[in-house]
Backbone bond lengths (Angstrom), bond angles and torsions (degrees), N, CA, C in turn:
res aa  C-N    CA-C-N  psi(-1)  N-CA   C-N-CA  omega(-1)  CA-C   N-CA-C  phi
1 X - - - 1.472 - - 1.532 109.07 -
2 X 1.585 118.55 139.86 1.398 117.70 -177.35 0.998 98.69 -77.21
3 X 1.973 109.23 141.74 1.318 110.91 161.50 1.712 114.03 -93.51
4 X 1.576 123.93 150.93 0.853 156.32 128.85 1.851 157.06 -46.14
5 X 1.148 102.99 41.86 1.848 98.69 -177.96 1.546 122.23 -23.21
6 X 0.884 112.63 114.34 1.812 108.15 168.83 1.543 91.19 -95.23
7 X 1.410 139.90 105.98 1.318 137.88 173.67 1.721 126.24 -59.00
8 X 1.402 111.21 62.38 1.925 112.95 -148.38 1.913 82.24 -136.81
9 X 1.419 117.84 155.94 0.480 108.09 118.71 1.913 141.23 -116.41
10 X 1.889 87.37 12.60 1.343 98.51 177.19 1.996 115.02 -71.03
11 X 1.096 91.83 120.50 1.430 122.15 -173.23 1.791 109.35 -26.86
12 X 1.989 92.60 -76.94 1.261 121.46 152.30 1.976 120.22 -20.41
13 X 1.335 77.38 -69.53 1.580 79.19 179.73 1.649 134.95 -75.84
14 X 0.989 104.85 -9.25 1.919 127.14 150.10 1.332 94.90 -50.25
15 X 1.740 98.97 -72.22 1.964 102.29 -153.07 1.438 100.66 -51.20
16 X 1.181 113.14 -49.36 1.186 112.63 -172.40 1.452 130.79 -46.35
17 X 1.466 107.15 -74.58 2.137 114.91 143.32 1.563 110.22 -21.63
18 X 1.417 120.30 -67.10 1.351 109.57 177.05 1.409 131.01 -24.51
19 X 1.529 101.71 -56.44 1.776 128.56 -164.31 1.162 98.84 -71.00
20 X 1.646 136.79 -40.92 1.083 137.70 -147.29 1.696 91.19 -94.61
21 X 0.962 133.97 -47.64 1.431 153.66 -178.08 1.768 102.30 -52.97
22 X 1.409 105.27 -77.87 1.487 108.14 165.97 1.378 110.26 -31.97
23 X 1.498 121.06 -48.45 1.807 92.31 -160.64 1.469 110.12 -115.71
24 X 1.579 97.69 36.55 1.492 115.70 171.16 1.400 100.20 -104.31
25 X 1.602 126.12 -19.80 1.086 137.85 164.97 1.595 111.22 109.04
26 X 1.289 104.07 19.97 1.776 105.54 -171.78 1.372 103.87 -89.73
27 X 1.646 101.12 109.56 1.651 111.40 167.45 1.457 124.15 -81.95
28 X 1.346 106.95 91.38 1.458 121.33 170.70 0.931 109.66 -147.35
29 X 1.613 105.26 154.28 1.729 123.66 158.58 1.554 116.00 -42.38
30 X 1.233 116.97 84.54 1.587 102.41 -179.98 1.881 128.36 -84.84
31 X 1.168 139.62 109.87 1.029 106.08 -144.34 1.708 90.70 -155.09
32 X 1.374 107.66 138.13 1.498 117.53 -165.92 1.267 107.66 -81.10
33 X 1.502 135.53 -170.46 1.530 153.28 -153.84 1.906 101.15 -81.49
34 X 1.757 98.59 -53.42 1.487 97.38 161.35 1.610 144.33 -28.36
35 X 1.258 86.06 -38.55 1.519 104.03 170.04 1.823 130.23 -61.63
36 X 1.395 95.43 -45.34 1.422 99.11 177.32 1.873 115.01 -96.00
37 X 0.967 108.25 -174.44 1.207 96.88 177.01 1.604 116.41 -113.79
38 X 1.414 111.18 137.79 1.080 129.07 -163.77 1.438 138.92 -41.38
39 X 1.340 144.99 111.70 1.394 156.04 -117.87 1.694 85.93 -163.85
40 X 1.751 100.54 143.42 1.119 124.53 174.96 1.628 112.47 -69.64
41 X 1.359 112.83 101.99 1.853 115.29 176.73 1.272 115.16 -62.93
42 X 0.843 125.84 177.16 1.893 146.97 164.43 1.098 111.83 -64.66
43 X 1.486 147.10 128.63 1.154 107.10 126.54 1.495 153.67 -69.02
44 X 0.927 149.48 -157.72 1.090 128.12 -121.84 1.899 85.01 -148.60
45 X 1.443 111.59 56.41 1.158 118.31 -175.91 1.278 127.61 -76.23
46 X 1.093 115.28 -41.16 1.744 138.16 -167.87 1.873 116.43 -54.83
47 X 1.068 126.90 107.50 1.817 134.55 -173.46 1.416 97.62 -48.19
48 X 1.260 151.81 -7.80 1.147 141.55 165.23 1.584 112.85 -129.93
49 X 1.753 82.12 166.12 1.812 91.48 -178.80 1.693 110.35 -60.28
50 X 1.367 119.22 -52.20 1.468 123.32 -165.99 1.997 98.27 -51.53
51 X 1.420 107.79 -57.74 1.510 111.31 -175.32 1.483 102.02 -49.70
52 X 1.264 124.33 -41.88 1.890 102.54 -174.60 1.366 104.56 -85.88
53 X 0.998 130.54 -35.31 1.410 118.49 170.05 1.640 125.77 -69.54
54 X 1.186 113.95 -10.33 1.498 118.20 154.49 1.818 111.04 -67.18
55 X 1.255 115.14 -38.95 1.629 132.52 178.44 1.138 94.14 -31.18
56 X 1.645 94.33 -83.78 1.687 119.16 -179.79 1.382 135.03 -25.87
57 X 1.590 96.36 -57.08 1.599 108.41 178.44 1.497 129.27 -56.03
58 X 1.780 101.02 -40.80 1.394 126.31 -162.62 1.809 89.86 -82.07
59 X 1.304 117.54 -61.30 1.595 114.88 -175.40 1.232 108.26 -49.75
60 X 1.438 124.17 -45.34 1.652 127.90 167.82 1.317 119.95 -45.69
61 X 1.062 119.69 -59.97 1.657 123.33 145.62 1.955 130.04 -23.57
62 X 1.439 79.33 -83.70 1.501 73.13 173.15 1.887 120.10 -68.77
63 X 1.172 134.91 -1.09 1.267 129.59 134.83 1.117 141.29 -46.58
64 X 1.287 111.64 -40.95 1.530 120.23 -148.89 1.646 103.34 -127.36
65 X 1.534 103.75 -25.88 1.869 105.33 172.11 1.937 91.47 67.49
66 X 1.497 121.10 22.97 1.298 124.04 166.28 1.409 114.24 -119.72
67 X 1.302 94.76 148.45 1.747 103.60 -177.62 1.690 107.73 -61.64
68 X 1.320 121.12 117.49 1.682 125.92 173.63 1.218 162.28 -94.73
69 X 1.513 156.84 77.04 1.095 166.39 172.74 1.572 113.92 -31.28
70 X 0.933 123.79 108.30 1.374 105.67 151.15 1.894 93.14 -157.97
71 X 1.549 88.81 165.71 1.655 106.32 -158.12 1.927 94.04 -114.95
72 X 1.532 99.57 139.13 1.754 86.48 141.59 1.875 107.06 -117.64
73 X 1.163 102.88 152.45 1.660 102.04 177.85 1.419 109.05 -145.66
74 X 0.847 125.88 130.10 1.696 139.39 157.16 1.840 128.80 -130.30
75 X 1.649 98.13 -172.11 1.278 87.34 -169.74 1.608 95.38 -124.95
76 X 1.278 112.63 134.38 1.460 128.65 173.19 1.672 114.66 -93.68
77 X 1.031 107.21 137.53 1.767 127.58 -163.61 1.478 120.96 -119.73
78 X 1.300 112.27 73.80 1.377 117.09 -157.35 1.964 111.86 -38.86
79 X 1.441 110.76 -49.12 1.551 115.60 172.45 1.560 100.89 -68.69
80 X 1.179 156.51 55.38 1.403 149.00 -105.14 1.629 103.43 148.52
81 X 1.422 116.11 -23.78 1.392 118.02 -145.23 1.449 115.74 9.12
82 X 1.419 103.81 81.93 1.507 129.65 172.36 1.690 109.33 54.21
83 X 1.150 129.54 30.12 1.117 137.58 -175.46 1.128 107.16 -101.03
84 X 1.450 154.37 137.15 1.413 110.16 10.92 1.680 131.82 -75.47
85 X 1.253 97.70 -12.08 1.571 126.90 170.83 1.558 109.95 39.42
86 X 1.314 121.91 -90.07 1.278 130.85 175.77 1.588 116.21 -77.55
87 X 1.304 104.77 -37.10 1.209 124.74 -169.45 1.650 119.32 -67.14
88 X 1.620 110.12 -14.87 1.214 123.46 -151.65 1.387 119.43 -59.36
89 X 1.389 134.22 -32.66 1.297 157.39 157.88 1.773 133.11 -47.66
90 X 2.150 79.20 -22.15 1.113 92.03 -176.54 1.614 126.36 -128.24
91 X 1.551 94.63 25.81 1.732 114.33 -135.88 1.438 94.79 -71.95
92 X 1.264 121.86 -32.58 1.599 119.55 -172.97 1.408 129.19 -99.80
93 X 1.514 101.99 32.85 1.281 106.15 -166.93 1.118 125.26 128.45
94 X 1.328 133.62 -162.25 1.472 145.75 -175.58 1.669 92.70 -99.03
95 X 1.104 124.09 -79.01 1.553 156.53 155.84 1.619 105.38 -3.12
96 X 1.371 114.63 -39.58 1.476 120.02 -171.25 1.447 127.42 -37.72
97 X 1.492 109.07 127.00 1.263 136.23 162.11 1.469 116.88 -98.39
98 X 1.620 115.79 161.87 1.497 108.76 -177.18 1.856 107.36 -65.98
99 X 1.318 106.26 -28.66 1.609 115.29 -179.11 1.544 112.68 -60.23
100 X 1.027 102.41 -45.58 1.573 116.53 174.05 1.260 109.89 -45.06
101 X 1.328 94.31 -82.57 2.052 115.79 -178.06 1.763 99.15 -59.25
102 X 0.928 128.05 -19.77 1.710 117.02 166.21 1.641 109.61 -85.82
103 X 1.035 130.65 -47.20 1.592 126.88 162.11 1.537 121.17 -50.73
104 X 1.457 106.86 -55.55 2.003 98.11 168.79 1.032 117.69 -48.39
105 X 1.414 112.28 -49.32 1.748 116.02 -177.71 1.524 114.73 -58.83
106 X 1.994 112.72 -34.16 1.733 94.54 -177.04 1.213 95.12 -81.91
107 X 1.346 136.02 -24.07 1.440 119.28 168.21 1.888 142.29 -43.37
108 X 1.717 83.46 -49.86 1.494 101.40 168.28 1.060 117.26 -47.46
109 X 1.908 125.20 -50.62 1.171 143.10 -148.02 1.881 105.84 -94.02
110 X 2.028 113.81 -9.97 0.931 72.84 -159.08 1.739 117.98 -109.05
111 X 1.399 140.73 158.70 1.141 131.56 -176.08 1.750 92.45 132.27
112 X 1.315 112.53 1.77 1.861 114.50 -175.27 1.375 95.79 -120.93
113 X 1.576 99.64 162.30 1.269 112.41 -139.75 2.293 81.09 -100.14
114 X 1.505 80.05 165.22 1.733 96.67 -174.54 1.560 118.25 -70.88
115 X 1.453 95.31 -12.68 1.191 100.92 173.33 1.643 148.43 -83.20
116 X 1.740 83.32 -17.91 1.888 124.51 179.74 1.163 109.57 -60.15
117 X 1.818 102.46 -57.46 1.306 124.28 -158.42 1.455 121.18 -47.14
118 X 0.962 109.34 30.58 2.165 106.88 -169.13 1.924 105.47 -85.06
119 X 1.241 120.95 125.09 1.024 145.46 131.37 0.970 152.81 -132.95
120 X 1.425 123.46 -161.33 1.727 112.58 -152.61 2.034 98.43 -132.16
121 X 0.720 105.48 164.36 1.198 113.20 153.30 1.390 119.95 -125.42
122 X 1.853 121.74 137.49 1.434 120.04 172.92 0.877 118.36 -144.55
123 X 0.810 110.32 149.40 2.037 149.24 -176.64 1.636 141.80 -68.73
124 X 1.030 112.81 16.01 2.054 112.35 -164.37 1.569 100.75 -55.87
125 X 1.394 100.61 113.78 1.489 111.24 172.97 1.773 98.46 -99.78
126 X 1.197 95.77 134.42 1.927 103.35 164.09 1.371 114.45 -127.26
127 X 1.579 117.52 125.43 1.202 125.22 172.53 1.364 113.23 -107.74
128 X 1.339 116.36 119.22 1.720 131.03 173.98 1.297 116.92 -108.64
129 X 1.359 120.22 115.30 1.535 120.52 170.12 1.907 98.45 -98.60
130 X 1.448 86.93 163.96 1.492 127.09 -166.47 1.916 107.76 -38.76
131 X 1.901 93.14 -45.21 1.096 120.90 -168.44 1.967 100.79 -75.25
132 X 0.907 116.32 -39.14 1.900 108.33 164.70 2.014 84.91 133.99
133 X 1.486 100.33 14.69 1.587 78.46 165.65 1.211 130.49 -76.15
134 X 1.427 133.51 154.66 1.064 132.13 177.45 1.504 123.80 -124.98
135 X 1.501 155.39 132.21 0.951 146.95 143.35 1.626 124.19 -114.22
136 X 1.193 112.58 152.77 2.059 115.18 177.76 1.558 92.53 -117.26
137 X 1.014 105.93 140.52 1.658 118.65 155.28 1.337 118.60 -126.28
138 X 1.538 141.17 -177.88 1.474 118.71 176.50 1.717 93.47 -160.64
139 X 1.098 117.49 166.49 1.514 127.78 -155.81 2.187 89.42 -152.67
140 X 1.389 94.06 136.95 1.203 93.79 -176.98 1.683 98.31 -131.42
141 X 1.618 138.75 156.23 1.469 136.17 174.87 1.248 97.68 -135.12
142 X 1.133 135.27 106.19 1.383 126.90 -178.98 1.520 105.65 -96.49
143 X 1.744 124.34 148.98 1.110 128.70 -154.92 1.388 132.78 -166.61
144 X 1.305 148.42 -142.09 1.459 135.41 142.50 1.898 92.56 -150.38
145 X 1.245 60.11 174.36 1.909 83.37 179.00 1.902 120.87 -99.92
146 X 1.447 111.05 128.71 1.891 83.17 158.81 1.410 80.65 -138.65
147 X 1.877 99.08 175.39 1.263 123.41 -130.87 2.117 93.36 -110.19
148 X 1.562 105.30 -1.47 1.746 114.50 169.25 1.079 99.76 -83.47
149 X 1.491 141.73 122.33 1.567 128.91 162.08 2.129 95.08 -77.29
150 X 1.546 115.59 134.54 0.865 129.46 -173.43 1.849 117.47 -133.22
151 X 0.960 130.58 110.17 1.429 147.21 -156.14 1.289 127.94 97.22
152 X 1.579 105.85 168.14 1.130 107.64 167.82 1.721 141.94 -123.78
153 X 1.258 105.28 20.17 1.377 131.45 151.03 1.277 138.23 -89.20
154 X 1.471 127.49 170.43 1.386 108.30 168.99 2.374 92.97 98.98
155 X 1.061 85.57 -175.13 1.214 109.89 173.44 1.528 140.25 -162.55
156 X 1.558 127.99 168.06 1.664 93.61 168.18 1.734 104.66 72.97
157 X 1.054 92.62 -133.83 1.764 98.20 -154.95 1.732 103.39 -97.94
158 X 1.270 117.40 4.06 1.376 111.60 -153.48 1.063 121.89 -90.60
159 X 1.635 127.16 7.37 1.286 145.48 173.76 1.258 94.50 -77.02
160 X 1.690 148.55 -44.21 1.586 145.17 -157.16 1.574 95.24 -107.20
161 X 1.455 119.59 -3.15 2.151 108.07 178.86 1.135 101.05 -118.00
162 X 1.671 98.03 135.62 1.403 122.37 163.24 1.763 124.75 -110.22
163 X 1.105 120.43 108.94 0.910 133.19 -146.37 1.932 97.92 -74.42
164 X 1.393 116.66 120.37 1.632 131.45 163.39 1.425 80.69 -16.02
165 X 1.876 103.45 113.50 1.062 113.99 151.33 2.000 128.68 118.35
166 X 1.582 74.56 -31.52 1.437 87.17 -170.47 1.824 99.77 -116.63
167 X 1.576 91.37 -176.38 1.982 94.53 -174.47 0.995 101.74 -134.22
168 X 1.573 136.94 4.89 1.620 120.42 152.70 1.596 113.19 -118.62
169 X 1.076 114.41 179.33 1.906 126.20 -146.31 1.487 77.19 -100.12
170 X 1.371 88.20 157.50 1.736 119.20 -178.25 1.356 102.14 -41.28
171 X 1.422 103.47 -42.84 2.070 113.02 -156.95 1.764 91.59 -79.68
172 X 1.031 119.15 3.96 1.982 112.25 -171.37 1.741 90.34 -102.58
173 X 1.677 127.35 -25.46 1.169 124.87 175.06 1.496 116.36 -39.84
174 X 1.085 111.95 -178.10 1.427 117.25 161.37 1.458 103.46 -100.90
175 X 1.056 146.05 -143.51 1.543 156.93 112.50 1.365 114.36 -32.19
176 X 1.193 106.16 -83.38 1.346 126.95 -174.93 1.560 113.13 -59.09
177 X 1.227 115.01 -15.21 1.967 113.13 -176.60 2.102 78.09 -98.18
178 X 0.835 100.40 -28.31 1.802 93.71 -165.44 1.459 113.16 -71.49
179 X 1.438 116.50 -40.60 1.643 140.75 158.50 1.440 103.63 -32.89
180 X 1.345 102.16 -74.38 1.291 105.29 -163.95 1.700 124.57 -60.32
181 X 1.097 114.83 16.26 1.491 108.89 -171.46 1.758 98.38 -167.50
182 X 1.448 114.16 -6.97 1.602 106.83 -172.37 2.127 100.61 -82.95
183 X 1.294 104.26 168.28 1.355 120.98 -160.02 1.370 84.04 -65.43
184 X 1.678 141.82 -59.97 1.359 142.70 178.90 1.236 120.09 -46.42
185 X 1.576 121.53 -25.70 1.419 119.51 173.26 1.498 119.21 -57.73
186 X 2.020 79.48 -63.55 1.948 92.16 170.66 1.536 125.57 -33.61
187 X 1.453 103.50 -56.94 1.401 114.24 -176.78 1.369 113.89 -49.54
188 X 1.447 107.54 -47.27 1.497 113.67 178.51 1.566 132.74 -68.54
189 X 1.386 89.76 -36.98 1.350 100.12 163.19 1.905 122.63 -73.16
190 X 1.200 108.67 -46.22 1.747 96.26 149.45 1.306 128.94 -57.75
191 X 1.444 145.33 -25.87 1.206 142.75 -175.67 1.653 111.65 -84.33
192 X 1.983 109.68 -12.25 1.383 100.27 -177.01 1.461 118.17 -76.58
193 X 1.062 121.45 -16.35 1.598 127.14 166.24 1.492 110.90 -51.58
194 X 1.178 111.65 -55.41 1.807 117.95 -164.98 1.661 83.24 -72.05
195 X 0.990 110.04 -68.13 1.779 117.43 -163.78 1.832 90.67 -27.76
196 X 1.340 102.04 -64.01 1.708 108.62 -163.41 1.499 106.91 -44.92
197 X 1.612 113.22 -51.99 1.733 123.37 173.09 1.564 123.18 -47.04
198 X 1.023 104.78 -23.62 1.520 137.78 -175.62 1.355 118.58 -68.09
199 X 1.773 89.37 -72.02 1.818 94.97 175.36 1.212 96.32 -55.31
200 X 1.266 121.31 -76.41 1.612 137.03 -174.57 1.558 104.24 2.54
201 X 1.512 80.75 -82.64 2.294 80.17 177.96 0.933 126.88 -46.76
202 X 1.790 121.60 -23.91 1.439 105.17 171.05 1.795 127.38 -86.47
203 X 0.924 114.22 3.69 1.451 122.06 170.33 1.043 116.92 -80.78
């Protein structure tokens, strides 16, 4: 069975890629950063999502001599001018936790009206095979913000976003209601075509 890098070492965000992958029907070894042994990463320099997740993919690659996945994703804040965007992981500092970077943000946000609050969450998925291929795909969730973090799933920012459409926060989803419509799904679900072309050639 081909193996697969998911370039994460967030736990969550493996399972997650995994699930979405599985029931797209992609038979591979899927298997996060944990797995191999440890190699000096990138940082995480690049002004957009697609540029750090190209970082990712390509260093995953040249580590591992395996075909690679890895995503950057954040959340953009229209009163924010699109900020935290890239930054999102890292919004409160050096030090940052998701608690952290979810408290600055209801802080930033608060004294504005419920109506302002609209953002998005996004997705740049990059897939790199062995051979120097490359593809980006991107997944977008458009949404608003409120200032109660509410659930207990999810991760990141998803206790304060409600996803266009709906009336509870990402973290009130299940998995599977969150898959189906979050910016990482999209992404994933566009990248399973190339992924499939991919393995393909290597057999």
């Amino acid at each position: 069975m081909n193996v697969v890098v998911v370039a994460t070492h967030n736990a969550k965000k493996a399972a997650e890629l995994h699930r979405v992958l599985a029931a797209a029907g992609v038979d591979a070894d899927v298997r996060g950063l944990g797995a191999f042994p440890a190699y000096p990463e990138p940082a995480e320099t690049e002004r957009t999502f697609e540029g750090n997740a190209l970082l990712k993919a390509r260093a995953a690659v040249a580590a591992t001599g395996t075909l690679a996945v890895a995503d950057d994703s954040g959340l953009e804040v229209d009163l924010l001018n699109g900020m935290p965007g890239v930054r999102s992981a890292r919004w409160s500092g050096p030090d940052a936790t998701d608690q952290r970077n979810l408290e600055l943000l209801i802080a930033q946000l608060a004294d504005t009206e419920p109506a302002d609050r609209t953002a998005r969450f996004v997705c740049a998925m990059a897939l790199v095979t062995p051979t120097g291929e490359e593809h980006i795909v991107r997944g977008v969730m458009e949404g608003r913000l409120v200032l109660e973090p509410r659930g207990g799933n999810g991760f990141g920012y998803d206790p304060i976003f409600i996803a266009e459409g709906n009336q509870v926060t990402n973290a009130e989803l299940t998995p599977e209601q969150k898959d189906a419509i979050s910016h990482r799904g999209q992404a994933v679900r566009a990248v399973v075509p190339l992924l499939l072309q991919a393995l393909e050639a290597q057999r």
